[in-house]
MIPA-447847 format. One line per 3 residues: their letters; for each residue x, z, y negated of N, C-alpha, C. Coordinates in steps of 0.1 Angstrom, whole numbers, plus 5000, padded with zeros to 4 digits. Atoms other than C-alpha are relative to their C-alpha. Layout:
N
A = X Z Y X Z Y X Z Y ~ ...
END
This chain:
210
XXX = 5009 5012 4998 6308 9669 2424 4989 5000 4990 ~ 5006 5003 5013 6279 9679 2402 5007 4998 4985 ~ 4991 5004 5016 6304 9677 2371 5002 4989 5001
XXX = 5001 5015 5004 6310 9646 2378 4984 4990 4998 ~ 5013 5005 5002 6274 9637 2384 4990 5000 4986 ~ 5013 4995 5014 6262 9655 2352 5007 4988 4991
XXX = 4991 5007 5006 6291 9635 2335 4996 4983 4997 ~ 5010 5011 5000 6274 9601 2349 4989 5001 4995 ~ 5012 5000 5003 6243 9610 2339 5001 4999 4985
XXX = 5000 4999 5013 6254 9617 2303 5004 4988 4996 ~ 4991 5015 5005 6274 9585 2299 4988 4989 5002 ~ 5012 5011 4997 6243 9564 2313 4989 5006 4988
XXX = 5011 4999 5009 6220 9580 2290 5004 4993 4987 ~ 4995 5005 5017 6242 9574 2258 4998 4982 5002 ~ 5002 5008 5004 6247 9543 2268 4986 4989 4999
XXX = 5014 5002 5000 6205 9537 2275 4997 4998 4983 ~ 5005 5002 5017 6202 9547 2237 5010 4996 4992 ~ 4988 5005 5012 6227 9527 2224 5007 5005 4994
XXX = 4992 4991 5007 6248 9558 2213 5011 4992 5006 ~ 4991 5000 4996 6285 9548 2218 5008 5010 5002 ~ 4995 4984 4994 6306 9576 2237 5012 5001 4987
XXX = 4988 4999 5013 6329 9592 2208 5016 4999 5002 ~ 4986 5003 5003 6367 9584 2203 5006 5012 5002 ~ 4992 4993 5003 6394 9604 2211 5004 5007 4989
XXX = 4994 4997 5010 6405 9623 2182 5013 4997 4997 ~ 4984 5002 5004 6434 9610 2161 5004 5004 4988 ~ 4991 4997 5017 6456 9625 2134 4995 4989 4991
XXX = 5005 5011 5016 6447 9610 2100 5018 4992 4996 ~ 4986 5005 5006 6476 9593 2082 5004 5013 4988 ~ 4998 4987 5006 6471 9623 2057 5010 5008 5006
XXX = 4990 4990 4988 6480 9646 2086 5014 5001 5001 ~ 4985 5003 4998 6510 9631 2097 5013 5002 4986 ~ 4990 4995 5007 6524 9629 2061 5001 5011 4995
XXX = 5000 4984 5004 6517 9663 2052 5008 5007 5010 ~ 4987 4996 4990 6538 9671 2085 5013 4997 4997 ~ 4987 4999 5005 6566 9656 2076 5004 5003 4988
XXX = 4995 4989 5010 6568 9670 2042 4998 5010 5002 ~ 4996 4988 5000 6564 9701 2056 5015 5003 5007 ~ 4983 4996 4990 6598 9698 2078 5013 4997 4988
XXX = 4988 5005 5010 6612 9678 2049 5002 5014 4989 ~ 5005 4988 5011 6604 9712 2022 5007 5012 5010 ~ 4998 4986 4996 6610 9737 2048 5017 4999 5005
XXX = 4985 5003 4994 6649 9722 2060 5009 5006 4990 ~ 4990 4995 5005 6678 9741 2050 5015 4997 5001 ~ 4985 5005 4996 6706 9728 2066 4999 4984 5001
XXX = 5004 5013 4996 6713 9693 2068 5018 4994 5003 ~ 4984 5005 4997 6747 9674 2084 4999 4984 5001 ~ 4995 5014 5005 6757 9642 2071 5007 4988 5009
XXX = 4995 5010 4985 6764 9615 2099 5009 4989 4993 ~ 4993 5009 5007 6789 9592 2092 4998 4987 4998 ~ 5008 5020 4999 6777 9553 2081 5009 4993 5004
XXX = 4992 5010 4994 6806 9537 2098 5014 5003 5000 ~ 4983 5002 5003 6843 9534 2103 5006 4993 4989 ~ 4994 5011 5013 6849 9510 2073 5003 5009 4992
XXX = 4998 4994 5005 6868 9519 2047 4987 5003 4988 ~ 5012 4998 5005 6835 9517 2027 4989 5010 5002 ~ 5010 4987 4989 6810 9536 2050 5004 5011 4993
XXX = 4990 4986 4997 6839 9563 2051 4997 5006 4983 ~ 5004 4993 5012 6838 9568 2014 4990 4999 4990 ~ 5013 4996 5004 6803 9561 2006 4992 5013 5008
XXX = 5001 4989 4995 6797 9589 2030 5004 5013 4998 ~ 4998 4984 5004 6818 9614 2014 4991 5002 4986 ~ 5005 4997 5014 6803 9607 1978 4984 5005 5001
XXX = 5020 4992 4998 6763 9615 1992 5002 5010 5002 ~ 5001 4984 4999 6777 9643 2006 5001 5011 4991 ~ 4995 4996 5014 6796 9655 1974 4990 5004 4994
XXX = 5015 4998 5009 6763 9646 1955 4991 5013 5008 ~ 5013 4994 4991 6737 9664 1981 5008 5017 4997 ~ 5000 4988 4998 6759 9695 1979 5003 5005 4988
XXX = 5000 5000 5013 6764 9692 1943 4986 5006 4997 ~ 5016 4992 5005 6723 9699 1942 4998 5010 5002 ~ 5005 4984 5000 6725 9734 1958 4984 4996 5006
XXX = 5017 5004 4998 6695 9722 1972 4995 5003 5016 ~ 5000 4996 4983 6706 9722 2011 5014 5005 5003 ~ 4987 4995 4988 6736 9736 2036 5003 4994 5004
XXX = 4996 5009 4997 6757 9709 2038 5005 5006 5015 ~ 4991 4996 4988 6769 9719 2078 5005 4987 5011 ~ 4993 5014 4984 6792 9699 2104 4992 5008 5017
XXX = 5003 4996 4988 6778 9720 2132 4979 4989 5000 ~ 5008 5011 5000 6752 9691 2142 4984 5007 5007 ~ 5016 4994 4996 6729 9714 2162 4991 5012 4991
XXX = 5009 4991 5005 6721 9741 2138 4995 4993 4987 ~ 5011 5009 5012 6708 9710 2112 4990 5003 5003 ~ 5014 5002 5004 6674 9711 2105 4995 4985 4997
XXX = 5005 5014 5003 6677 9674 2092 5011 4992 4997 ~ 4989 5007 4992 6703 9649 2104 5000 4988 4983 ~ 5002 5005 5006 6711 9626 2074 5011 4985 5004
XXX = 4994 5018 4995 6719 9584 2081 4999 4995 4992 ~ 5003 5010 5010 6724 9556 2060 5010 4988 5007 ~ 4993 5012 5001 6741 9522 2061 5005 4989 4987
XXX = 4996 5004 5015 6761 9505 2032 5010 4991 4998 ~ 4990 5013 5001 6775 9475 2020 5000 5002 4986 ~ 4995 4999 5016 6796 9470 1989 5006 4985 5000
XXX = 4995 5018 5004 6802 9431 1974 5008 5003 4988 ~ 4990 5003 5010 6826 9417 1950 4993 4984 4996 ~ 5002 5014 5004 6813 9387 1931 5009 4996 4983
XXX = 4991 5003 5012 6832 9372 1899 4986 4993 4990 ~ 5007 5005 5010 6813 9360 1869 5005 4994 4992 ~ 4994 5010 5010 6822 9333 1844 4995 4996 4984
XXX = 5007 5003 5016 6815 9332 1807 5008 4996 4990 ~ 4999 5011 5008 6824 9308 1785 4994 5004 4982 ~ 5006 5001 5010 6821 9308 1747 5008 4989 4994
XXX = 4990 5009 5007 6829 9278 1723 4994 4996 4985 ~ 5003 5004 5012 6824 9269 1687 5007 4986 4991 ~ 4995 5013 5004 6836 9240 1663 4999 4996 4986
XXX = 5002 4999 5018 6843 9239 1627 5006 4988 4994 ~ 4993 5015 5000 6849 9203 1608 4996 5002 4985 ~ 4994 5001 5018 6860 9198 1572 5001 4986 4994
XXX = 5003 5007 5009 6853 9167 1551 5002 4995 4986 ~ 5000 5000 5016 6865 9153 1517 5001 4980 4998 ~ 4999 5016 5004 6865 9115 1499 5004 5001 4987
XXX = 5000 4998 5015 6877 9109 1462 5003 4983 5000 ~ 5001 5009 5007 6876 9075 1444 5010 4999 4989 ~ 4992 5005 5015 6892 9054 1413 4988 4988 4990
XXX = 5004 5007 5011 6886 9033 1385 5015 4992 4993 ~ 4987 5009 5006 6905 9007 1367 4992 4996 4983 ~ 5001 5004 5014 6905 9000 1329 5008 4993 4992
XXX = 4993 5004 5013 6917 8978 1300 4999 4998 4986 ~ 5000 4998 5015 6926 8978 1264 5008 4986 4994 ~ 4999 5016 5007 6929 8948 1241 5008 5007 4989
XXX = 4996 4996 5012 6953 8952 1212 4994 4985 4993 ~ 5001 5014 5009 6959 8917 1195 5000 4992 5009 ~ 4995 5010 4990 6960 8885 1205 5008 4997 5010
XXX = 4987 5003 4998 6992 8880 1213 5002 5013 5012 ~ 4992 4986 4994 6997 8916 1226 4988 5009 5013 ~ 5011 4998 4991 6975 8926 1255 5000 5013 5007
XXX = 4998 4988 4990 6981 8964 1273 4991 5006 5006 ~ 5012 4999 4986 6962 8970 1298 5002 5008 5011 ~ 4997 4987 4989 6964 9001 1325 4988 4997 5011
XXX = 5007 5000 4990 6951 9003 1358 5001 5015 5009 ~ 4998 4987 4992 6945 9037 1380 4988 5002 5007 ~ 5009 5000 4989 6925 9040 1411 5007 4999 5016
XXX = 4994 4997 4983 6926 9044 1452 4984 5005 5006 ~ 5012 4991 4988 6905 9063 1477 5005 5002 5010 ~ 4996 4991 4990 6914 9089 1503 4991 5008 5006
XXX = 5009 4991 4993 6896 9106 1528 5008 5010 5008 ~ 4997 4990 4992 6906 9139 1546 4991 5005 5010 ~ 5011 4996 4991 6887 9151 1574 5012 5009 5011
XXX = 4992 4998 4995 6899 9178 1594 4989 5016 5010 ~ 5009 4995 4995 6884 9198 1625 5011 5016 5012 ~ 4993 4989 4990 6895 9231 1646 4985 5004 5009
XXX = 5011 4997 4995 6878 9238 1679 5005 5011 5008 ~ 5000 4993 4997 6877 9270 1695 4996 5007 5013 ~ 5004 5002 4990 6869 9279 1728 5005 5014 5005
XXX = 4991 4985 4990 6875 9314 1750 4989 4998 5016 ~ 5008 5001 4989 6865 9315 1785 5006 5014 5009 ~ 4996 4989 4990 6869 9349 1811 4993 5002 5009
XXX = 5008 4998 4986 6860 9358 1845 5001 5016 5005 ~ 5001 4985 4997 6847 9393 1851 4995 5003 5013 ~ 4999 4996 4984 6850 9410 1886 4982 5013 4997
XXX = 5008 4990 5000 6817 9429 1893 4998 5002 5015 ~ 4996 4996 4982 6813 9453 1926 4985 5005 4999 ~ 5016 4996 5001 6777 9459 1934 5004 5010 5016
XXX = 5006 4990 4988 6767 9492 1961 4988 5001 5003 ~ 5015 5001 4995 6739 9488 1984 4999 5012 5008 ~ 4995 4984 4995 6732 9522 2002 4981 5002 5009
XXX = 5016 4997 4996 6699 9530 2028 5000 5009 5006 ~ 5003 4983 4997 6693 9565 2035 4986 5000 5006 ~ 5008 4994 4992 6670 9584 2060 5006 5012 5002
XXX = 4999 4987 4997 6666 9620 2063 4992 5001 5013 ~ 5011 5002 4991 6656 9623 2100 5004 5016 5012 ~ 5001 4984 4993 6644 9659 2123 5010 4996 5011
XXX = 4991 5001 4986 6666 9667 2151 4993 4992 5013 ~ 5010 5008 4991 6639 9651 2176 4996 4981 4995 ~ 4999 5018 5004 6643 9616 2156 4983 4999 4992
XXX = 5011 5008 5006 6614 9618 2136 5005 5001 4983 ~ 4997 5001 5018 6619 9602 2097 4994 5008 4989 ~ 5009 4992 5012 6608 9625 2072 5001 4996 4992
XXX = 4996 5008 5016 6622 9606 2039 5010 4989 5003 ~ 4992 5008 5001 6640 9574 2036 5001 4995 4985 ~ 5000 5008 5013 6651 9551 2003 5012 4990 5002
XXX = 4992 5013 4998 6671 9522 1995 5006 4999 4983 ~ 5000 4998 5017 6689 9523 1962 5015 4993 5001 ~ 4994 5002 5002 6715 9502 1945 5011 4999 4990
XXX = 4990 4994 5013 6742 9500 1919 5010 4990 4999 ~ 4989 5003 5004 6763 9483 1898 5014 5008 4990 ~ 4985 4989 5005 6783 9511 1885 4992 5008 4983
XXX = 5008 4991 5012 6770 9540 1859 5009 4994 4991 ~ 4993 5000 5015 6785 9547 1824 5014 5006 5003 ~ 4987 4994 4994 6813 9571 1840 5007 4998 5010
XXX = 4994 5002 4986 6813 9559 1876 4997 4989 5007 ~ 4998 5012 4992 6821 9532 1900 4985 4997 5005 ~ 5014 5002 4992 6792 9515 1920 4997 5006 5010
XXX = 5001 4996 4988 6802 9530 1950 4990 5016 4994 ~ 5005 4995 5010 6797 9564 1930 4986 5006 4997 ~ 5013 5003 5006 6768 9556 1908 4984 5001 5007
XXX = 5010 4999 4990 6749 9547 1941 4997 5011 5005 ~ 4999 4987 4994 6755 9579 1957 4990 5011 4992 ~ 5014 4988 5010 6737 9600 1929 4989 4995 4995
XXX = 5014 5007 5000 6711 9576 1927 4992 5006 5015 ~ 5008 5001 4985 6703 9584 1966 4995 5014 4996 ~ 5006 4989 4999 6704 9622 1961 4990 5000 4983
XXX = 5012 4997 5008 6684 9622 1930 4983 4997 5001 ~ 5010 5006 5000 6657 9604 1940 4992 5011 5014 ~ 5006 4993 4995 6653 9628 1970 4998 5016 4995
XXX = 5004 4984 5011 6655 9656 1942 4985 4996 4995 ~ 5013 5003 5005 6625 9640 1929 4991 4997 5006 ~ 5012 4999 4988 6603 9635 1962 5001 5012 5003
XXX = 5004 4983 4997 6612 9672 1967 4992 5008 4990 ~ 5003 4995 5014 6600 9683 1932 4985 4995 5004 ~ 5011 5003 4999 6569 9661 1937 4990 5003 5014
XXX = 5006 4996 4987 6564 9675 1973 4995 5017 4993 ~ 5006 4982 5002 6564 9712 1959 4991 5000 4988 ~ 5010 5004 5009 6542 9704 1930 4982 4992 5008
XXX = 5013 4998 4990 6514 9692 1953 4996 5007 5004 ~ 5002 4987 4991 6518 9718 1974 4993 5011 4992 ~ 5001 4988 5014 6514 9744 1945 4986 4997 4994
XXX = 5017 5008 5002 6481 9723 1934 4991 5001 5006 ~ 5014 4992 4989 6450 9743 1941 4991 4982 5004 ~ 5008 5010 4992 6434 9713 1964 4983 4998 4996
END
């Protein structure tokens, strides 16, 4: 009973001198992301969830995995509970055609002329020649090519998330197909490189006297 009384007493005073009573304490946004990069940094194992039954999903799911265990970086494992960090994505792959057209046009031109003349001998005797005309040629070739090219674009949205459902890293990365590999492919080592390079820039902070 006095604890609560002293309690009243303090809250009536503050609010006599216009103090307002202080705020709960809340995590910073700092905080929090410095938490999840430490789960994301400290995770060793990680098990690759499947993005769907399509035949798409199915084999955009094996190629992250491929990639991710290609980095040596984590323990790719099927055993779902000894993950450290559950990996999800979702992925669509399109087919659009493209149309390109080239055409050119080359034209040729010519004209030639005459003339007519005569010669007087004598009186009597008159010979006289005539030679002349006019002709024109004109002549044109047109050329034209047209082809339709099949292009496959891969869309791909990854999340690295803790056993308890919290997001540590996500990305969104797409593709129309590398120099050596398809789009499906291409995408796939786009996803895992990019979280090669939030890890890289996680441990490089870290390492950075503050």
């Amino acid at each position: 009973m006095l604890r609560n009384v002293s309690a009243l007493i303090a809250l009536s005073a503050a609010a006599v001198l216009g103090q307002p009573a202080a705020p709960p304490p809340v995590a910073s946004v700092a905080a929090i992301d410095a938490d999840l990069a430490q789960k994301l940094l400290n995770a060793k194992r990680v098990f690759v969830e499947s993005f769907g039954d399509d035949t798409i999903n199915k084999s955009l799911t094996a190629m992250v995995l491929d990639a991710l265990r290609a980095s040596k970086r984590y323990i790719i494992t099927e055993n779902r509970e000894k993950a450290d960090l559950i990996l999800k994505g979702t992925a669509l792959e399109k087919t659009t055609q493209e149309y390109h057209a080239l055409a050119s046009a080359t034209s040729v031109s010519g004209a030639a002329g005459g003339h007519k003349s005569n010669v007087v001998g004598t009186p009597n005797l008159v010979v006289g020649s005539s030679q002349g005309g006019f002709a024109s040629h004109s002549a044109a070739i047109d050329d034209s090519q047209a082809s339709t090219e099949t292009i496959e674009t891969a869309r791909v949205a990854i999340r690295l998330v803790t056993p308890d459902g919290d997001v540590v890293w996500s990305t969104t990365q797409e593709s129309r197909g590398g120099k050596y590999k398809g789009a499906t492919g291409d995408v796939a080592d786009k996803v895992v490189k990019e979280l090669l390079r939030e890890l890289e820039r996680l441990t490089k902070g870290k390492s950075e006297p503050g």
